[in-house]
C-alpha positions in Angstrom: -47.0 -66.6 -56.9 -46.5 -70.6 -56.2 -43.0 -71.1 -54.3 -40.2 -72.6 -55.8 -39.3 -76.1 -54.5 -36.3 -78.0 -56.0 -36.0 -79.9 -53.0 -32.8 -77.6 -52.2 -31.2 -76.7 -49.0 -30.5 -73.0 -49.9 -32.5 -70.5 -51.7 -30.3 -67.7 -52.9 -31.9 -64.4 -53.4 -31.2 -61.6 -54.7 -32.5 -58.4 -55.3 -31.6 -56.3 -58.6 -31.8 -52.1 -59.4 -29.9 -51.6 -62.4 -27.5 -53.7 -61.1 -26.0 -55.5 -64.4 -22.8 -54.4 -64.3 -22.1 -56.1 -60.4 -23.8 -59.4 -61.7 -21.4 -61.4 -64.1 -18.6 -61.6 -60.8 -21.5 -62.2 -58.5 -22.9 -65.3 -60.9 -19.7 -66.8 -61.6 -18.9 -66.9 -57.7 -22.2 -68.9 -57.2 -20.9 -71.4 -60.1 -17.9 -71.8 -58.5 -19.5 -72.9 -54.6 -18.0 -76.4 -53.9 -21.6 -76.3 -52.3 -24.0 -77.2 -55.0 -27.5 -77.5 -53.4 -28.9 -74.1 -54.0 -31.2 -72.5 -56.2 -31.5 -68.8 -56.9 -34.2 -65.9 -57.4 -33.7 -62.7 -58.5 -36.1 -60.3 -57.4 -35.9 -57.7 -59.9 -37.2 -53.6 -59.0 -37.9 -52.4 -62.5 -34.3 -52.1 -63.7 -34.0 -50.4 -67.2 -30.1 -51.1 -67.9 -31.1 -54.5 -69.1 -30.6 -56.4 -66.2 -33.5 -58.9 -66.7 -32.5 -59.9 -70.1 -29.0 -60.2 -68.8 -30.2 -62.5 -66.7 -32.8 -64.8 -68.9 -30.4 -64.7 -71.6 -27.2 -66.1 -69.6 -28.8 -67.6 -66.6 -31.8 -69.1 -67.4 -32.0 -71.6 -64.4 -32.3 -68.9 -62.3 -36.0 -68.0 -61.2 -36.5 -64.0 -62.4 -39.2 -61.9 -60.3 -40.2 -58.9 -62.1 -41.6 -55.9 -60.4 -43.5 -53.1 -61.9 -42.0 -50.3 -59.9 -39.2 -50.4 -57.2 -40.6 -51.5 -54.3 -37.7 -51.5 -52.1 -35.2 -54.0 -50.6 -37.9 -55.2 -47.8 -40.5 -56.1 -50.2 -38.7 -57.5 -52.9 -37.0 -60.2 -50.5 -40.4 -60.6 -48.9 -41.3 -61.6 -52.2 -38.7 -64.0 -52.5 -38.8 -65.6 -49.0 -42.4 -66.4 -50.2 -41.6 -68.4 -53.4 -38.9 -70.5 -51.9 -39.7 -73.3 -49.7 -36.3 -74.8 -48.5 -34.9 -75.1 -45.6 -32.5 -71.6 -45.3 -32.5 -68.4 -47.1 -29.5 -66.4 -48.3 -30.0 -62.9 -48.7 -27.3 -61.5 -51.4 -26.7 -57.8 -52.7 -25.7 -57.7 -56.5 -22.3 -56.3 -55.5 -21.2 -59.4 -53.8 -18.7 -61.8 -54.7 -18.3 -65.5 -52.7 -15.7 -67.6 -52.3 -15.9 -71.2 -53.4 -16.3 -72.4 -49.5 -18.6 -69.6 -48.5 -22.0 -71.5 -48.8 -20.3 -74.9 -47.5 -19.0 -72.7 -44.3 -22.1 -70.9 -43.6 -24.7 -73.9 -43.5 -22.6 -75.9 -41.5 -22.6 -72.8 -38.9 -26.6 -72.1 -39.3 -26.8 -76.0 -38.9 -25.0 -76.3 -35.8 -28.0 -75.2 -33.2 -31.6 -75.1 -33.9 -31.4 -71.8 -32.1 -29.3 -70.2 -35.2 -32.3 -68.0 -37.1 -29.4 -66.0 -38.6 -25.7 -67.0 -39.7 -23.2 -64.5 -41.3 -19.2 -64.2 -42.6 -16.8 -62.4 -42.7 -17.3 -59.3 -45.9 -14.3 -57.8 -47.3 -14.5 -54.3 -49.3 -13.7 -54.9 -52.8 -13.2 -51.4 -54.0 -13.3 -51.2 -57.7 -9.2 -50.6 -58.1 -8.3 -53.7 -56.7 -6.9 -56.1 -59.4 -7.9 -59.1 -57.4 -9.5 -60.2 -54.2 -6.7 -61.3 -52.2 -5.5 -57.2 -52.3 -8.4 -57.0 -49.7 -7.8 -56.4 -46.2 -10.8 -54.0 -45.4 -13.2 -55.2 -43.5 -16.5 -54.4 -44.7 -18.9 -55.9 -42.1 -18.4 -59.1 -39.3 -22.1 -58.5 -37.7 -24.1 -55.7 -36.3 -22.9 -54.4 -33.6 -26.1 -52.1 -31.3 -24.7 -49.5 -28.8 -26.3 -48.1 -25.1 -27.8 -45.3 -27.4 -29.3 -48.1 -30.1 -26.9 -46.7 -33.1 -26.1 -49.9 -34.9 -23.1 -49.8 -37.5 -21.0 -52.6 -39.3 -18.5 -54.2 -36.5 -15.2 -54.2 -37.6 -16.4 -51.5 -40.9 -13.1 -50.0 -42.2 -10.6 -51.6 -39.8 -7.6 -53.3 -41.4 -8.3 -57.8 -41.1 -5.2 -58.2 -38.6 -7.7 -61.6 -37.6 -9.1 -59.6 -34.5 -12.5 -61.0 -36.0 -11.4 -64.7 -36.7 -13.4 -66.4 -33.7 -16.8 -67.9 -34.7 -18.9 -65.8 -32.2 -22.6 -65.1 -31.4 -23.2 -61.8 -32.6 -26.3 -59.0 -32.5 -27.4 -59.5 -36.3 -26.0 -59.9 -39.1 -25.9 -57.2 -42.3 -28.5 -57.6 -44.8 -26.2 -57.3 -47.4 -25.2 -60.8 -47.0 -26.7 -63.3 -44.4 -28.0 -66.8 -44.0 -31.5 -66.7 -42.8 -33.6 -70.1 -41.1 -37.0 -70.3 -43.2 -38.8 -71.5 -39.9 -37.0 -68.5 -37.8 -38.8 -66.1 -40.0 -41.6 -67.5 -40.3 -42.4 -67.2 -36.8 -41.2 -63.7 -36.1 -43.1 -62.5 -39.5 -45.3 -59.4 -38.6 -48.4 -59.8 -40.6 -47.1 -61.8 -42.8 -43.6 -59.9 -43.5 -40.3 -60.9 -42.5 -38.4 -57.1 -43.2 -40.6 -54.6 -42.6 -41.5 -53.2 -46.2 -42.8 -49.8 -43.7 -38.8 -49.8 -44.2 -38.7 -49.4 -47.7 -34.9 -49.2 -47.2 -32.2 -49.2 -44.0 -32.5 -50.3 -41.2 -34.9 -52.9 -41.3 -31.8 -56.0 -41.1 -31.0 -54.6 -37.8 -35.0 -54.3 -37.2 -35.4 -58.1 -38.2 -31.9 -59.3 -36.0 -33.7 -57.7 -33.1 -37.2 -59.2 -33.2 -34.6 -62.7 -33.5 -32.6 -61.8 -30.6 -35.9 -61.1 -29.0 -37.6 -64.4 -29.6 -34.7 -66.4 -28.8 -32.8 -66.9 -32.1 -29.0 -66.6 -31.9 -26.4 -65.2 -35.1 -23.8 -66.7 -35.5 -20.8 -65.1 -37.5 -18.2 -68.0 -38.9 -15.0 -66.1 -39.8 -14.0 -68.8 -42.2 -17.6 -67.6 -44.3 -15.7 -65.0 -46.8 -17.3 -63.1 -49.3 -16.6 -59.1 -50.9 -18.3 -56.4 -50.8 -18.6 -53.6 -53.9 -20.5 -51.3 -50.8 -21.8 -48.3 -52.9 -22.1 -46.1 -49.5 -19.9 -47.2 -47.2 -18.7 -45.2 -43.5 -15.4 -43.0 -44.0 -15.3 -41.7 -40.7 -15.2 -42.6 -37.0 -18.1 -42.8 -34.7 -17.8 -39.2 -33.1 -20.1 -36.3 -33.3 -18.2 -34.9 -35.9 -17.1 -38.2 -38.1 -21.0 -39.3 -38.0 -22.0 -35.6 -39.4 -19.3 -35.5 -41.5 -20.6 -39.2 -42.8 -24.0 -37.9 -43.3 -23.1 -35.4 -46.1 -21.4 -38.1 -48.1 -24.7 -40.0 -48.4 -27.9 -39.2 -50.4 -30.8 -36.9 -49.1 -33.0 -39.9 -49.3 -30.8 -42.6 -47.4 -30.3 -39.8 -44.5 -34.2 -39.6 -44.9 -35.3 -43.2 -44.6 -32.4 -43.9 -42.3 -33.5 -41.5 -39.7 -36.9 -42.5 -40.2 -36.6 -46.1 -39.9 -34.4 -46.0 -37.1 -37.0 -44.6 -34.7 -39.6 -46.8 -36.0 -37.2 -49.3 -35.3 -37.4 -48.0 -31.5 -41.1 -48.0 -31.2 -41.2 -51.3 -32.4 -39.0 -53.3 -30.3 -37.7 -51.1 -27.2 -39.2 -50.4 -24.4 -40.8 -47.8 -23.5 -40.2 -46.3 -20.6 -36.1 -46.8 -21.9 -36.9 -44.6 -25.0 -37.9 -41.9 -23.1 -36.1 -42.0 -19.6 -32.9 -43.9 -20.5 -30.7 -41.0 -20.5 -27.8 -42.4 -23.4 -31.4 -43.1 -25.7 -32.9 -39.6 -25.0 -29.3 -37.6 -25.3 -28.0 -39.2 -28.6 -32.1 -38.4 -29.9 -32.2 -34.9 -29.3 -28.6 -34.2 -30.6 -29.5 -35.7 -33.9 -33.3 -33.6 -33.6 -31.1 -30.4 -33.1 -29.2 -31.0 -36.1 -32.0 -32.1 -38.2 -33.4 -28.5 -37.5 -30.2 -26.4 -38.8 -28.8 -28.9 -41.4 -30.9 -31.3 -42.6 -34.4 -30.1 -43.9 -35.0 -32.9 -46.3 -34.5 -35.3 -43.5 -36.7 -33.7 -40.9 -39.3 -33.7 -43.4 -39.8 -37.5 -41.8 -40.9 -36.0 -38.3 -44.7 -36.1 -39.7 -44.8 -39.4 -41.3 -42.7 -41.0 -38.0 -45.7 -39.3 -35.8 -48.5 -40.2 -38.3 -47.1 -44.1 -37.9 -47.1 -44.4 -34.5 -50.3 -46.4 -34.3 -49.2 -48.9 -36.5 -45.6 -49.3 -35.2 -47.5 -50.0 -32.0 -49.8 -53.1 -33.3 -46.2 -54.4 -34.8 -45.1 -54.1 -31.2 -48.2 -56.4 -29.9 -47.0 -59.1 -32.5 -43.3 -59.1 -31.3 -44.0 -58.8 -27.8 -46.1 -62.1 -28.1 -43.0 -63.9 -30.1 -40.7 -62.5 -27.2 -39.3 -65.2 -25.2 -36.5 -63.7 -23.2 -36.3 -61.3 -20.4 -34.9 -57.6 -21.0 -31.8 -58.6 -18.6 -30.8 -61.0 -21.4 -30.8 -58.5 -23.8 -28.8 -55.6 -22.1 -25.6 -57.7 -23.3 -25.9 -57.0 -26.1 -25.9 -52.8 -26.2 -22.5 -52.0 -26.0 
C-alpha cells in the first residue's frame, strides 16, 4: 500500500462494518469543520449493506480501503496509520458526529506540547430519539479513566454535562472511539510494527495503546471545548458495583464479554508489572471475583482462559519492546490508578 500524502495536517480515519446508515451525519460534519486541512480514509471490513459504494459514489475524495474479511478495529486503523503520512491522526467511529470547531480545537490542544501523543474532547451520547444535538446532555466519554484494580471505563459515561468536565486536563488516555493521535508518538511505541495491538482484535486495546503512551512519556490531553456525539451501540447502564458491572455484562454480546475479558489481561501482562499482578492485593481480588463468576455464569467467556495461557509468550516479547520505549519510573505512574 503506498501512504497517502496531500501534504495535510490531519488524516481522518475511519473504520466501516455495515456502517452506511451512521455515515451521511458523520460526512456532512467533516464538510462542515471550519478546519479544512484534512484528508480522510475509510478502512472498510467487508461491509455488505453497501457501504463502499455509498462511499465512492458520494465521496469520492475520500481514500476507500477494502478488506477481504473483517479484520477487526486494531488492524484496519493499523492499516490506515500506514497509508497516511501527515503529521496527526484522527481515529473516528462511523457513529460520530463533529462540530464545526472540533478539528480547529483539538489540533491546537495536540499542538500545544511536543509531549501530547494523544488529544481528546468532550463526546456527547446522541441517542437516536433526540431531534437535534443540542437535546444532549449525556456524557458519553471525557477520557479513560484506570482504577487501583486496572478496570478502565469512560470518565464522566452517563453523568448529566453540569460542566464538572469543562477544564482542559491531562488525562490517562483517551477513547478510541474518537481521539487525536501524534504520527511520530506512535511510531515510536509501535510493537513490531503495530500501533493497536491487532492480538486485540477488538476492546481494550485504546486503553492498551494510552498506556504504553503514558509509559514512554507522552501526555493526553482532553480540551472540553473539542465536542463531538456519539451514536455508542453498547454503551454502560449501570454503576460501577459488583452488581451494576454484572448486570452490565448481560446487556452486551457473548463475543464483546469474550474479547473484553481476554484483552484486558493481555493488557496486564503487557504493560504492568509483575510482581503488582500477582501480590497487589486490589489487582488479585478484583481478578479472582471476575474468575469465580466466569465459572458459574459465563461459559462462553471463560472459553478465553486457554488462548490467554497459550499467549503468554508472546505478550511477554511485547513486554520487552515497551519496557525499552519506557521512560518514566512506576512512581510517576501510580497517579494515575485511581
Amino acid at each position: 500500500m503506498n501512504q497517502v500524502n496531500h501534504n495535510k495536517e490531519i488524516t481522518i480515519i475511519v473504520v466501516t462494518w455495515n456502517s452506511k446508515g451512521f455515515l451521511p451525519a458523520l460526512f456532512e460534519s467533516f464538510q462542515k469543520q471550519s478546519f479544512k486541512d484534512y484528508q480522510v480514509i475509510i478502512v472498510d471490513n467487508n461491509s455488505s449493506d453497501g457501504t463502499v459504494e455509498f462511499i465512492k459514489e458520494n465521496y469520492p475524495q475520500f481514500r476507500v480501503w477494502q478488506n477481504a474479511e473483517n479484520t477487526g478495529f486494531a488492524k484496519a486503523n493499523n492499516q490506515a496509520i500506514k497509508l497516511a503520512s501527515t503529521p496527526y491522526l484522527l481515529i473516528c467511529n462511523p457513529d460520530i458526529i463533529l462540530e464545526p470547531e472540533f478539528l480547529s480545537e483539538i489540533l491546537k490542544t495536540a499542538q500545544s506540547n511536543d509531549k501530547i501523543g494523544s488529544a481528546g474532547g468532550k463526546l456527547l451520547r446522541f441517542p437516536e430519539n433526540l431531534k437535534t444535538l443540542t437535546d444532549s446532555d449525556t456524557i458519553d466519554s471525557t477520557g479513560i479513566v484506570i482504577f487501583k484494580n486496572r478496570r478502565a471505563i469512560d470518565r464522566g459515561e452517563n453523568e448529566q454535562d453540569r460542566g464538572q468536565y469543562d477544564r482542559c486536563e491531562e488525562v490517562f488516555g483517551i477513547s478510541g472511539a474518537l481521539v487525536l493521535y501524534s504520527k511520530s508518538a506512535l511510531e515510536r511505541v509501535a510493537v513490531n510494527g503495530e500501533y493497536f495491538d491487532e492480538d486485540f482484535f477488538a476492546y481494550k486495546e485504546d486503553v492498551d495503546l494510552a498506556w504504553r503512551l503514558k509509559l514512554a512519556g507522552y501526555q493526553s490531553v482532553y480540551n472540553p471545548s473539542a465536542r463531538a456525539y456519539h451514536r455508542r451501540a453498547v454503551a454502560r447502564k449501570t454503576d460501577l458495583s459488583d452488581k451494576g458491572t454484572i448486570t452490565n455484562r448481560w446487556g452486551k454480546t457473548a463475543l464483546a464479554n469474550y474479547l473484553s475479558y481476554r484483552n484486558h489481561l493481555w493488557m496486564l501482562i503487557k504493560n504492568e508489572g509483575y510482581l503488582r499482578i500477582f501480590f497487589h492485593p486490589v489487582i488479585w481480588w478484583y481478578e479472582l471475583k471476575k474468575i469465580i463468576y466466569l465459572l458459574f455464569k459465563e461459559p462462553n467467556t471463560r472459553k478465553a482462559l486457554p488462548e490467554i495461557v497459550k499467549q503468554i509468550p508472546k505478550m511477554s516479547q511485547k513486554r520487552k519492546r515497551i519496557k525499552q520505549i519506557k521512560s518514566i519510573k512506576n512512581q510517576d505512574l501510580k497517579k494515575w490508578f485511581k
